[in-house]
N, CA, C and O atoms as CSV, one atom per row, in Angstrom:
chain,resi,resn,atom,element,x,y,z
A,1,UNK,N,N,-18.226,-23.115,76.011
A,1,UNK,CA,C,-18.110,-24.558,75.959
A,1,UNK,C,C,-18.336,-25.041,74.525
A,1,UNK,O,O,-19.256,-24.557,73.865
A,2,UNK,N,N,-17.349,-26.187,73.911
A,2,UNK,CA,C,-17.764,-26.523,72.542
A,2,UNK,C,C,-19.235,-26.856,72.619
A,2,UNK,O,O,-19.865,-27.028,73.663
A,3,UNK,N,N,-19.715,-26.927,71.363
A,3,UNK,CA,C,-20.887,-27.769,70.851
A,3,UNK,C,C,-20.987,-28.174,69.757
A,3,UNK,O,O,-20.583,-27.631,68.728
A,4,UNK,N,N,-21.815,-29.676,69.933
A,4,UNK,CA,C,-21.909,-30.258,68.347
A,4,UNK,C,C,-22.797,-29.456,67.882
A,4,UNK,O,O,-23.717,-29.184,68.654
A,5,UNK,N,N,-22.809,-28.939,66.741
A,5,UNK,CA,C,-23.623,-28.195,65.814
A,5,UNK,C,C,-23.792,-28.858,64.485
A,5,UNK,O,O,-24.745,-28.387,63.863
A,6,UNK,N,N,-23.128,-29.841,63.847
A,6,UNK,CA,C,-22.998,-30.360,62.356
A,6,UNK,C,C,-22.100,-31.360,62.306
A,6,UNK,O,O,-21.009,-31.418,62.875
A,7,UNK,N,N,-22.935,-32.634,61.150
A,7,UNK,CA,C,-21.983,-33.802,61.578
A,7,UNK,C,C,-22.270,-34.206,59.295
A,7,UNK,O,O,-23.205,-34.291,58.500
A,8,UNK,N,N,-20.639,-34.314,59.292
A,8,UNK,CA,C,-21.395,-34.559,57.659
A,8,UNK,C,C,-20.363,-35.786,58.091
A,8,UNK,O,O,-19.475,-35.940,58.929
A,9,UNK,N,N,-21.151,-36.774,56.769
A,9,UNK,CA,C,-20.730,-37.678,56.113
A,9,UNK,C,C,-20.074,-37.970,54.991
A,9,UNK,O,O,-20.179,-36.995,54.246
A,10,UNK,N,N,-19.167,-39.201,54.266
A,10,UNK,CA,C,-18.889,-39.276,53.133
A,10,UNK,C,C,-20.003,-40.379,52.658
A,10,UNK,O,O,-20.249,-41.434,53.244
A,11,UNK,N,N,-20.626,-39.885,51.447
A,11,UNK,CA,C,-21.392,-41.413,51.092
A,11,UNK,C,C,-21.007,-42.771,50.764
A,11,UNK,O,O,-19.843,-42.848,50.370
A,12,UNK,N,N,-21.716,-43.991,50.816
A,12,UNK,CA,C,-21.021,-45.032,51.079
A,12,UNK,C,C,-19.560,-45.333,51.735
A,12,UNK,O,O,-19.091,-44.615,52.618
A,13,UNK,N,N,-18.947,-46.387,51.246
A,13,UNK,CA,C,-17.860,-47.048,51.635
A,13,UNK,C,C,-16.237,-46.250,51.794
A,13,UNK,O,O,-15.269,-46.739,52.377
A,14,UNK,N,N,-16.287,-45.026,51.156
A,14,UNK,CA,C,-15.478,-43.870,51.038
A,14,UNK,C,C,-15.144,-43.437,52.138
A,14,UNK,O,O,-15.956,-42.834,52.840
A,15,UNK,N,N,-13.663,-43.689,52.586
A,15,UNK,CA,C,-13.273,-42.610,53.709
A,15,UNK,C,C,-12.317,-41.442,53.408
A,15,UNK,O,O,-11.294,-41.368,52.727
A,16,UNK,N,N,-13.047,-40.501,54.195
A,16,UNK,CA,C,-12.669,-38.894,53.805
A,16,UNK,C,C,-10.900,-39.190,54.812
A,16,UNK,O,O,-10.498,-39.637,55.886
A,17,UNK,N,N,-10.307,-38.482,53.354
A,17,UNK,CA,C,-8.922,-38.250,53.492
A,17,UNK,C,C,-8.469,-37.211,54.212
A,17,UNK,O,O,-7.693,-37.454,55.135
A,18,UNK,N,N,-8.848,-35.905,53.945
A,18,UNK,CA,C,-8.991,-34.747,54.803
A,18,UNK,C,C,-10.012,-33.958,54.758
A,18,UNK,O,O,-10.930,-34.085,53.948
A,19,UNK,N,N,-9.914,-32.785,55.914
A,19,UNK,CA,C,-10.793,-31.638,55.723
A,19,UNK,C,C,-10.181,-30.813,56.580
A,19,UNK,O,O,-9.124,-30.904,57.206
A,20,UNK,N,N,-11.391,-29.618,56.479
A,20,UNK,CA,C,-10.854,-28.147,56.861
A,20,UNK,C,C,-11.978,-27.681,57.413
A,20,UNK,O,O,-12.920,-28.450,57.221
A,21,UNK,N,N,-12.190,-26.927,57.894
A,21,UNK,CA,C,-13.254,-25.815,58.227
A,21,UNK,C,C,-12.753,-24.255,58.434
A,21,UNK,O,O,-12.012,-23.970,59.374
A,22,UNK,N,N,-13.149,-23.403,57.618
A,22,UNK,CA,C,-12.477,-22.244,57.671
A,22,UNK,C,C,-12.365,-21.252,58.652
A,22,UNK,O,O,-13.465,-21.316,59.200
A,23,UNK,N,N,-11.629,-20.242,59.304
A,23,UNK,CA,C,-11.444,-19.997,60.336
A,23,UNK,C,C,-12.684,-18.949,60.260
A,23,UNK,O,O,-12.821,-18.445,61.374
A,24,UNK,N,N,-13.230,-18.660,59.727
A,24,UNK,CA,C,-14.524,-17.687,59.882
A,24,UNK,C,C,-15.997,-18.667,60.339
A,24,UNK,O,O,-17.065,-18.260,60.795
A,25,UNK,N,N,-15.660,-19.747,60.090
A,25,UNK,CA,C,-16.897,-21.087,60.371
A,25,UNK,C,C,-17.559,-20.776,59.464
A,25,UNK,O,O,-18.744,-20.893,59.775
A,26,UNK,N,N,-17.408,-20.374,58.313
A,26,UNK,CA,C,-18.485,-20.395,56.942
A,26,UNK,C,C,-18.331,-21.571,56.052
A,26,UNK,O,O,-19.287,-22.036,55.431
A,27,UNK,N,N,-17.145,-22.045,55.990
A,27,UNK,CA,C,-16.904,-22.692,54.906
A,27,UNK,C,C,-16.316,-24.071,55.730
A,27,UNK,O,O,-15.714,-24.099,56.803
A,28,UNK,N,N,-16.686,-25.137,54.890
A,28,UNK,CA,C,-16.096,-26.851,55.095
A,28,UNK,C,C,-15.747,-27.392,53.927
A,28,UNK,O,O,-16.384,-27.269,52.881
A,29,UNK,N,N,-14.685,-28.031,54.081
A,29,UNK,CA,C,-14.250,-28.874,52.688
A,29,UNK,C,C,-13.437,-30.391,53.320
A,29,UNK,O,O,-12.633,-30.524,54.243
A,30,UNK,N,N,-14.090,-31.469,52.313
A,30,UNK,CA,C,-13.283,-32.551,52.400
A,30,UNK,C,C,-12.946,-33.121,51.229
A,30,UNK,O,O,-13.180,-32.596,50.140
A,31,UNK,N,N,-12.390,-34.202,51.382
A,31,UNK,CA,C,-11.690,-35.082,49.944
A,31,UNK,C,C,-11.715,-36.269,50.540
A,31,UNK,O,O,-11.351,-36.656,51.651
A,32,UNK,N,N,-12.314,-36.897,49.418
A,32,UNK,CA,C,-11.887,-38.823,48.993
A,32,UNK,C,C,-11.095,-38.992,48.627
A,32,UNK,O,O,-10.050,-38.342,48.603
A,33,UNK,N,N,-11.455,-40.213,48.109
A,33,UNK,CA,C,-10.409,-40.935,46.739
A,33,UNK,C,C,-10.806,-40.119,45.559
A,33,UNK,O,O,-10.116,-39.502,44.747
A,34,UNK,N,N,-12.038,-40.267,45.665
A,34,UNK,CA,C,-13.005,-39.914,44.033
A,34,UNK,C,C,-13.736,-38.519,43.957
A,34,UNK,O,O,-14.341,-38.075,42.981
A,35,UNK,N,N,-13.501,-37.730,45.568
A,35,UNK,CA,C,-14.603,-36.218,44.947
A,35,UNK,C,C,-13.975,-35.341,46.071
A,35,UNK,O,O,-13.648,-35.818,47.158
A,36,UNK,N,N,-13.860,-34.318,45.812
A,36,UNK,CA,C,-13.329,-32.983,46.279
A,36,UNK,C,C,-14.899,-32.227,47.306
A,36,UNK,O,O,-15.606,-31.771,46.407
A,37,UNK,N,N,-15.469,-32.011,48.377
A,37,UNK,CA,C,-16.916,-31.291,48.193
A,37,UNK,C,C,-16.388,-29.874,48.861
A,37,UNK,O,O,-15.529,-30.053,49.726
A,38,UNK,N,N,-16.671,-28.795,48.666
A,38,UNK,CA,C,-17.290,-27.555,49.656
A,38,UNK,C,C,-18.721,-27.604,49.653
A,38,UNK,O,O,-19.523,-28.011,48.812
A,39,UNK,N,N,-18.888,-26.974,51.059
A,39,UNK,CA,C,-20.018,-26.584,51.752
A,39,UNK,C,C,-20.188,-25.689,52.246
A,39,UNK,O,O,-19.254,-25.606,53.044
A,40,UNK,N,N,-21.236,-24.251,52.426
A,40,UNK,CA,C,-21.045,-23.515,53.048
A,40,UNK,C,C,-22.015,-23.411,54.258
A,40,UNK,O,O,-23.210,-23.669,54.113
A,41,UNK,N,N,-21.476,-23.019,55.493
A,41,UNK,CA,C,-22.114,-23.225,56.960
A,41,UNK,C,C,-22.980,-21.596,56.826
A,41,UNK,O,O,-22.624,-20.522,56.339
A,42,UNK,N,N,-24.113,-21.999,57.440
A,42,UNK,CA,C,-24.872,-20.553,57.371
A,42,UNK,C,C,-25.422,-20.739,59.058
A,42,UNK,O,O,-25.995,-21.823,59.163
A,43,UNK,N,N,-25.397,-20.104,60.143
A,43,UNK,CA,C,-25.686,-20.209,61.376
A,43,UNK,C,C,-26.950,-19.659,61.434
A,43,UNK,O,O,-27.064,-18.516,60.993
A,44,UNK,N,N,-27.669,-20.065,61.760
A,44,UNK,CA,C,-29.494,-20.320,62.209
A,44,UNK,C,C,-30.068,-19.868,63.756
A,44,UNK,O,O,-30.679,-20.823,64.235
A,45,UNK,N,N,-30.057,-19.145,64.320
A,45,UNK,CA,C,-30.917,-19.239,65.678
A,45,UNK,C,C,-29.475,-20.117,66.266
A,45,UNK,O,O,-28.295,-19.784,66.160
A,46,UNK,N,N,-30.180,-21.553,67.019
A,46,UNK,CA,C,-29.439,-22.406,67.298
A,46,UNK,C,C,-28.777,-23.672,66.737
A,46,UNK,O,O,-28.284,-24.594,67.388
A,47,UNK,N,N,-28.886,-23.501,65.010
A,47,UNK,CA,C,-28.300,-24.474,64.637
A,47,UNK,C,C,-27.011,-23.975,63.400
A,47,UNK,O,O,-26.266,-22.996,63.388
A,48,UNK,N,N,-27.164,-25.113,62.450
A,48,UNK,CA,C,-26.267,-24.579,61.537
A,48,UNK,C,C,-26.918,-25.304,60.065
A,48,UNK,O,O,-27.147,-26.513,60.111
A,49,UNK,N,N,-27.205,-24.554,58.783
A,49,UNK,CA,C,-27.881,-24.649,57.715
A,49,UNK,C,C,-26.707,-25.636,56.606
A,49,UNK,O,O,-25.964,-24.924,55.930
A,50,UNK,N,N,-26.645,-26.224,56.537
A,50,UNK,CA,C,-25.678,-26.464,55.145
A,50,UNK,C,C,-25.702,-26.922,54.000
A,50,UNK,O,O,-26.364,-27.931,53.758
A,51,UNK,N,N,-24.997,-26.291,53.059
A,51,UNK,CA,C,-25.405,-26.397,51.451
A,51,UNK,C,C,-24.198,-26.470,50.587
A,51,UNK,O,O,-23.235,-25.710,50.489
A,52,UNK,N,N,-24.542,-27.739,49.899
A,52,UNK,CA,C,-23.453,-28.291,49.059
A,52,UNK,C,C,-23.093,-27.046,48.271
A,52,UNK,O,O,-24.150,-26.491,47.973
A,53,UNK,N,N,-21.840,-26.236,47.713
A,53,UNK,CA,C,-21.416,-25.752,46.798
A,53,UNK,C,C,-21.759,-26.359,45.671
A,53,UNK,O,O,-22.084,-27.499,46.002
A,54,UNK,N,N,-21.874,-26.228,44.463
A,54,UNK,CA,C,-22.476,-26.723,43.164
A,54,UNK,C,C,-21.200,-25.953,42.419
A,54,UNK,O,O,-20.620,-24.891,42.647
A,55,UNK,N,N,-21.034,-27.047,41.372
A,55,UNK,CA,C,-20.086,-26.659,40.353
A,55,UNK,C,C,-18.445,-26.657,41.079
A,55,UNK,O,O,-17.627,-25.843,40.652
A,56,UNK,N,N,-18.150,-27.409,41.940
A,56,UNK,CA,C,-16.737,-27.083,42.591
A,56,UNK,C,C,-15.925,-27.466,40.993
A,56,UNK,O,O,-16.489,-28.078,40.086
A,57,UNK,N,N,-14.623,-26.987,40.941
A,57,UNK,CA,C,-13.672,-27.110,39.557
A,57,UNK,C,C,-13.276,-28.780,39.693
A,57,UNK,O,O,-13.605,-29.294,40.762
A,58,UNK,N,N,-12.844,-29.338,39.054
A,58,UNK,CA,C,-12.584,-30.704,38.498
A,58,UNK,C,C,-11.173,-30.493,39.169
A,58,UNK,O,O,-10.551,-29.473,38.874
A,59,UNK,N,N,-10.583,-31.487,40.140
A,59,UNK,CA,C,-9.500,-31.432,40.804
A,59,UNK,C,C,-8.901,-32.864,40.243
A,59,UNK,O,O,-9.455,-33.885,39.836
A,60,UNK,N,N,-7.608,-32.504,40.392
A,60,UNK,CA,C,-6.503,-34.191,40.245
A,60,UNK,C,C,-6.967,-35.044,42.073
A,60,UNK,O,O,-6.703,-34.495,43.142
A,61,UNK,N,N,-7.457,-36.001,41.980
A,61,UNK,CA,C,-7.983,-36.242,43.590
A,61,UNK,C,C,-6.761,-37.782,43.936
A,61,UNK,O,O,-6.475,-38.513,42.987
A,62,UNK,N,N,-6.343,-37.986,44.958
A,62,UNK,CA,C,-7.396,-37.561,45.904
A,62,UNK,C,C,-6.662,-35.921,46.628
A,62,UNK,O,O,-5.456,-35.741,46.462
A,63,UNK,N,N,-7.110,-35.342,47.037
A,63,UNK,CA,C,-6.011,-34.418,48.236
A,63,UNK,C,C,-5.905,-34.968,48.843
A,63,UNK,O,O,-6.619,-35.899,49.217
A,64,UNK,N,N,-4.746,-34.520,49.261
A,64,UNK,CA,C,-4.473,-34.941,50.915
A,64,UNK,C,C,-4.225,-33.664,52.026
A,64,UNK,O,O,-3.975,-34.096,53.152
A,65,UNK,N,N,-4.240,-32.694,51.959
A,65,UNK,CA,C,-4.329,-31.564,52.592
A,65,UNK,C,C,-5.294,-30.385,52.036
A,65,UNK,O,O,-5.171,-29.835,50.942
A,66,UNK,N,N,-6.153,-30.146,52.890
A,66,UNK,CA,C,-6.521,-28.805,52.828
A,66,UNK,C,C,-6.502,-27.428,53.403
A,66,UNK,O,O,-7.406,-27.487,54.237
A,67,UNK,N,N,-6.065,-26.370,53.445
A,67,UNK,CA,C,-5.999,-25.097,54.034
A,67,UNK,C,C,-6.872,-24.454,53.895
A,67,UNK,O,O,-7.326,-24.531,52.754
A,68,UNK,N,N,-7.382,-23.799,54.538
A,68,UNK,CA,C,-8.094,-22.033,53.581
A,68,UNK,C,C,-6.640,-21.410,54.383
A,68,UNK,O,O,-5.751,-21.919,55.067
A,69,UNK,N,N,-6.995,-19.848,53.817
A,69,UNK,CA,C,-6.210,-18.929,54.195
A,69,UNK,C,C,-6.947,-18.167,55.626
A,69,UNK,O,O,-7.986,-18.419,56.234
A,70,UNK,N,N,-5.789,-17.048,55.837
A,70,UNK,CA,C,-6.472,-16.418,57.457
A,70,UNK,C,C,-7.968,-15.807,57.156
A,70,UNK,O,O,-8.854,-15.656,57.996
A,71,UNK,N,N,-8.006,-15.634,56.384
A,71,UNK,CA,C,-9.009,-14.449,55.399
A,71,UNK,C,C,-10.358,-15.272,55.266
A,71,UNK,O,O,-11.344,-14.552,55.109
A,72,UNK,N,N,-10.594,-16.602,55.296
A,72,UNK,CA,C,-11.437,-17.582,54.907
A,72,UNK,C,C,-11.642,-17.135,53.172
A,72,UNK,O,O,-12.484,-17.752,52.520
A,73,UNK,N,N,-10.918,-16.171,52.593
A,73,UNK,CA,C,-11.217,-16.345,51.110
A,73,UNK,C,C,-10.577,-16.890,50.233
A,73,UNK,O,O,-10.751,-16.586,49.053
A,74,UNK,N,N,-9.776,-17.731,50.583
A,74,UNK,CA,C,-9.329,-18.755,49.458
A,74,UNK,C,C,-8.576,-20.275,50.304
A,74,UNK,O,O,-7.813,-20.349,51.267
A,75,UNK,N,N,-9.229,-21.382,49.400
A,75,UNK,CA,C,-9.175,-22.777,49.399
A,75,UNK,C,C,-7.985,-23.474,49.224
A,75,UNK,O,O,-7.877,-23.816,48.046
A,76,UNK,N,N,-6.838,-23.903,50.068
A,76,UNK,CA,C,-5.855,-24.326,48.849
A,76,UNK,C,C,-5.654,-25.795,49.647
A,76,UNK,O,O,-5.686,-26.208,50.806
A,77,UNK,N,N,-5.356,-26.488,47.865
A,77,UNK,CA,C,-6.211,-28.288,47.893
A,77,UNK,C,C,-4.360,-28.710,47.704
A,77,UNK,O,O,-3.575,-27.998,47.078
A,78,UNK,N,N,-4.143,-29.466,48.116
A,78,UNK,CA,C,-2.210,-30.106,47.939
A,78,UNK,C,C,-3.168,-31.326,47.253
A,78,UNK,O,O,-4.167,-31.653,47.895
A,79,UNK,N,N,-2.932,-31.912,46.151
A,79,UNK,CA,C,-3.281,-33.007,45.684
A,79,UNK,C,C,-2.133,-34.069,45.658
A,79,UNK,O,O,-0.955,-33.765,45.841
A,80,UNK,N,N,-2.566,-35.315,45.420
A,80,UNK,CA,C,-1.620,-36.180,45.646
A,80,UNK,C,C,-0.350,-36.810,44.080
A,80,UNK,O,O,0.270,-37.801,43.693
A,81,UNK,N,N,-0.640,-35.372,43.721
A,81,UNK,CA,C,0.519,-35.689,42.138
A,81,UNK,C,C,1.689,-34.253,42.292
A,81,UNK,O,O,2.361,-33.760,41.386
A,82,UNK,N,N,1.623,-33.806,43.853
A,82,UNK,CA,C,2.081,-32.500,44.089
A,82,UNK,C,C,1.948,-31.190,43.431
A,82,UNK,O,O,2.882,-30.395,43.336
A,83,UNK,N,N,0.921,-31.016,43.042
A,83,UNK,CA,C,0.064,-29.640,42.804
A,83,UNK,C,C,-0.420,-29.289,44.166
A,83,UNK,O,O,-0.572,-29.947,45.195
A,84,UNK,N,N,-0.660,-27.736,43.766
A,84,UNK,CA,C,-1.304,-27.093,44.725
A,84,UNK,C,C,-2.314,-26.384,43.777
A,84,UNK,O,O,-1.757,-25.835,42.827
A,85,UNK,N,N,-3.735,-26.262,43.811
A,85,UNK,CA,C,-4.001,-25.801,43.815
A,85,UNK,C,C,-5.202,-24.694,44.385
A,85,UNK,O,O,-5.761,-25.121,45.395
A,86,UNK,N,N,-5.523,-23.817,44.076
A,86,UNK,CA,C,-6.183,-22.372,44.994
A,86,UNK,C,C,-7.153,-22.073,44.331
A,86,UNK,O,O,-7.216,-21.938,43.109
A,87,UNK,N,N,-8.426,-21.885,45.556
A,87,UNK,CA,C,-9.788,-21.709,44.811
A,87,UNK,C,C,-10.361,-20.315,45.565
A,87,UNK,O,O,-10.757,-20.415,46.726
A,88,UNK,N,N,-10.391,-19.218,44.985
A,88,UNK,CA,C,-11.295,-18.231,45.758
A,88,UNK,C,C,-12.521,-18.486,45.942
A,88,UNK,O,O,-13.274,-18.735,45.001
A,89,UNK,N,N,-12.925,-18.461,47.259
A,89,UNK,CA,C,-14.339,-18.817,47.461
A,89,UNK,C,C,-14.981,-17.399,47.395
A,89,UNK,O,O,-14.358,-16.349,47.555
A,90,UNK,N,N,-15.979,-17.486,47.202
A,90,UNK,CA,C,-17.277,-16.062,46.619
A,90,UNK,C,C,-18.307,-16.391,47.661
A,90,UNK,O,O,-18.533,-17.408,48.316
A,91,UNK,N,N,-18.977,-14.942,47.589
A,91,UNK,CA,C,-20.158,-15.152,48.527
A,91,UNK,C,C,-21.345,-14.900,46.555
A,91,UNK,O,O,-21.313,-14.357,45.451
A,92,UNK,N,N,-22.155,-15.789,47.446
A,92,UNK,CA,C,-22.843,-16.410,48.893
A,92,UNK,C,C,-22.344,-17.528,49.331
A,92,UNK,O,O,-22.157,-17.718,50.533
A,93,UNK,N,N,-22.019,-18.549,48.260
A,93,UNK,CA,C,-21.670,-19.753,48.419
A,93,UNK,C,C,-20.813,-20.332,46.997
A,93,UNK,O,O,-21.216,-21.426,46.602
A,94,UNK,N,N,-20.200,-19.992,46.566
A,94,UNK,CA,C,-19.459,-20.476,45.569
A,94,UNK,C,C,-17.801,-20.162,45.365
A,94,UNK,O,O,-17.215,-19.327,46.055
A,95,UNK,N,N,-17.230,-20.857,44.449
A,95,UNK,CA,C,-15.795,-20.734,44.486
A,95,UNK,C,C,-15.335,-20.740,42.910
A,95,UNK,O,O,-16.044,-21.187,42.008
A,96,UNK,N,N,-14.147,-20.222,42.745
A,96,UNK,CA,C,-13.626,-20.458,40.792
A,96,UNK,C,C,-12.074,-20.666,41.565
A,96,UNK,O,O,-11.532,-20.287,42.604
A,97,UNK,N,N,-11.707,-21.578,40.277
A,97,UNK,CA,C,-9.984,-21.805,40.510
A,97,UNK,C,C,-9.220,-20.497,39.743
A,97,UNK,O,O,-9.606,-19.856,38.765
A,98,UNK,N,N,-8.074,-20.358,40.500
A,98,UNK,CA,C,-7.484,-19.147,40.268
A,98,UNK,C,C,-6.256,-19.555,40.082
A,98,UNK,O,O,-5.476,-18.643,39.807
A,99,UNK,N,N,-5.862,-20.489,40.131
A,99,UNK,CA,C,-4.320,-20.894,40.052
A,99,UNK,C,C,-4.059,-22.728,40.094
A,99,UNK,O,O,-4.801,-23.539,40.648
A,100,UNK,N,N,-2.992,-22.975,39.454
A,100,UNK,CA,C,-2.005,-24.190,40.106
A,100,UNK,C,C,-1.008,-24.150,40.242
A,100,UNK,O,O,-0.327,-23.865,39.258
A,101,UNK,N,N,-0.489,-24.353,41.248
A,101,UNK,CA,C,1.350,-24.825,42.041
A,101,UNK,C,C,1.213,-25.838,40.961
A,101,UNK,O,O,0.168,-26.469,40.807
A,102,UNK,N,N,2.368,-26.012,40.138
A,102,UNK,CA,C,3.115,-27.551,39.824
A,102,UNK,C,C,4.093,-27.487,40.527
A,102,UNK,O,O,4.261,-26.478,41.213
A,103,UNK,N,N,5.051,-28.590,40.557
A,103,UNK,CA,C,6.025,-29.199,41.120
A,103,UNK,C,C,6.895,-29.518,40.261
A,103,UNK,O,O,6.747,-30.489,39.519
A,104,UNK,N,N,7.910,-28.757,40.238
A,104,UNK,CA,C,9.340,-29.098,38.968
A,104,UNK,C,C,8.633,-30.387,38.461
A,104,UNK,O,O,7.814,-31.066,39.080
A,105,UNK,N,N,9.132,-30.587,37.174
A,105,UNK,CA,C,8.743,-31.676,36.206
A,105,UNK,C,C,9.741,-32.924,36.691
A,105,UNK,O,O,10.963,-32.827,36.798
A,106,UNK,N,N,8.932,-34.139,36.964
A,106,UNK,CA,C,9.418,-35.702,37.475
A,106,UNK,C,C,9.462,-35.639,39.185
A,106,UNK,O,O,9.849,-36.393,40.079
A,107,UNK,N,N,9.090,-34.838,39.136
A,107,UNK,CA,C,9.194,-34.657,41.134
A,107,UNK,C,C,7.269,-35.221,41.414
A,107,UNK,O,O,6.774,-34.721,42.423
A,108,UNK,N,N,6.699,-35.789,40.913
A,108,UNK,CA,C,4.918,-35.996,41.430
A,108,UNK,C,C,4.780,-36.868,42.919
A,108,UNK,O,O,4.125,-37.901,43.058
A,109,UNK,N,N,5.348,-36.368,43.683
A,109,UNK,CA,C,4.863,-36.583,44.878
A,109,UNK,C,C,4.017,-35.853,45.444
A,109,UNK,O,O,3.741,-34.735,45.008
A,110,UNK,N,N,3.360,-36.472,46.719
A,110,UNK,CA,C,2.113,-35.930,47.321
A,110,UNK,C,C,2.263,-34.931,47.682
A,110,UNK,O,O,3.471,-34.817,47.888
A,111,UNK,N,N,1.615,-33.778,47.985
A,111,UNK,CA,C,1.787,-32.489,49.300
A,111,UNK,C,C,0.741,-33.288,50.487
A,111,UNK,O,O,-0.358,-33.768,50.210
A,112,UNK,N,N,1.317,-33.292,51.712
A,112,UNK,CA,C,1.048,-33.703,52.600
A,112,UNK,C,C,0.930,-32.186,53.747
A,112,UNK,O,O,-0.127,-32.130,54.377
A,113,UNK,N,N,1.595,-31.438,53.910
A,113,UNK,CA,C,1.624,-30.758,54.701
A,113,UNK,C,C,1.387,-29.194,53.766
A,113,UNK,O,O,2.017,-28.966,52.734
A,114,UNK,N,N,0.270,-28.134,54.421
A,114,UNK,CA,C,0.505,-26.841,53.664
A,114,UNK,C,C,0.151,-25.198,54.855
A,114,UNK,O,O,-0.778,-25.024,55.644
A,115,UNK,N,N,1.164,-24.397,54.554
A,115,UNK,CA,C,1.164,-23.560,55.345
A,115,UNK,C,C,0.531,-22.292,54.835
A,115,UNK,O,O,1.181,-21.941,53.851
A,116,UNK,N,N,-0.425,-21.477,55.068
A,116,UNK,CA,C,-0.475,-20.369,54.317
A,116,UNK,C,C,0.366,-19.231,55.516
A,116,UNK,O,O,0.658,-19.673,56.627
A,117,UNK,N,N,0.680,-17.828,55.152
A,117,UNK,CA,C,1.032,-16.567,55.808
A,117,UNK,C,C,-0.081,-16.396,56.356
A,117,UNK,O,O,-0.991,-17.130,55.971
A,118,UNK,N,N,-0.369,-15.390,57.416
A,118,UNK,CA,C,-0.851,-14.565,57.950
A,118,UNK,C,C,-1.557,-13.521,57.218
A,118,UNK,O,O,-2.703,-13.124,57.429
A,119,UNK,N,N,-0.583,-13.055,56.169
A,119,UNK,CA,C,-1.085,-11.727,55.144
A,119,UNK,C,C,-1.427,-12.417,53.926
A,119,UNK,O,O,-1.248,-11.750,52.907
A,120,UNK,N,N,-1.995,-13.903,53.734
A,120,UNK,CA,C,-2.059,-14.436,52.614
A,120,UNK,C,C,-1.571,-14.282,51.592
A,120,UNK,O,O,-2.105,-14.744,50.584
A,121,UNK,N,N,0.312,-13.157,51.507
A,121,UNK,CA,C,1.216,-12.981,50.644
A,121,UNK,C,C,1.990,-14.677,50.008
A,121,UNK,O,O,2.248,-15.126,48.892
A,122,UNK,N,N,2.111,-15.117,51.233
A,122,UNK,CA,C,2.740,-16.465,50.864
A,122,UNK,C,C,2.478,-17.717,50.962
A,122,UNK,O,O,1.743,-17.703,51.949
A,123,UNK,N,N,2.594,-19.348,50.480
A,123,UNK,CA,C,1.937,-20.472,50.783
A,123,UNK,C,C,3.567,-21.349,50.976
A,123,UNK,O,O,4.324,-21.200,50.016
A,124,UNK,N,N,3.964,-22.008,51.864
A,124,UNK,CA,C,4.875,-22.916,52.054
A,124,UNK,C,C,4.434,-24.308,52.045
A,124,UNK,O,O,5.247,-25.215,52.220
């Protein structure tokens, strides 16, 4: 049967644009207007521990889509100037950027929708 286990917030007046939770339940990510956060979920007895990532990379914001991959090891943020870009997340709790998708030059529209593969070979 589901259960609530964890309820985050955006601070103040800010409503969160998207999020994700990774398919391993370790990892959460959302986006504003103004801030990108990861978090990583650590499971407790009967609850769930959580701790801001520190140092996430400086993103073009706001996103509007987030993925991880099947693997829960990498982040990928569609921002709203049509970049993609991909963050390997690290244990224990941290992540580094490893890449950016641009978008042919004069095309800056949003990514709204993002698919990763199965074998994390490909991102559509």
């Amino acid at each position: 049967m589901p259960e609530h286990l964890v309820q985050l917030k955006s601070k103040g007046p800010e409503h969160i644009y998207c999020s994700c939770i990774s398919p391993c339940g370790a990892w959460l990510a959302y986006s504003t207007a103004s801030r990108f956060l990861l978090y990583r979920l650590q499971h407790e007895g009967d609850g769930v521990g959580v701790k801001k990532v520190p140092k996430v990379p400086k993103l073009l914001l706001p996103a509007y889509q987030l993925q991880f991959s099947a693997d829960s090891g990498r982040l990928f943020v569609a921002s709203a100037r049509g970049s993609v870009h991909v963050l390997q997340l690290l244990e224990p709790g941290g992540c580094k950027h490893l890449h950016t998708l641009r978008p042919p030059s004069g095309t800056p529209e949003a990514v709204y929708l993002l698919a990763p593969s199965a074998d994390g070979h490909w991102l559509a």
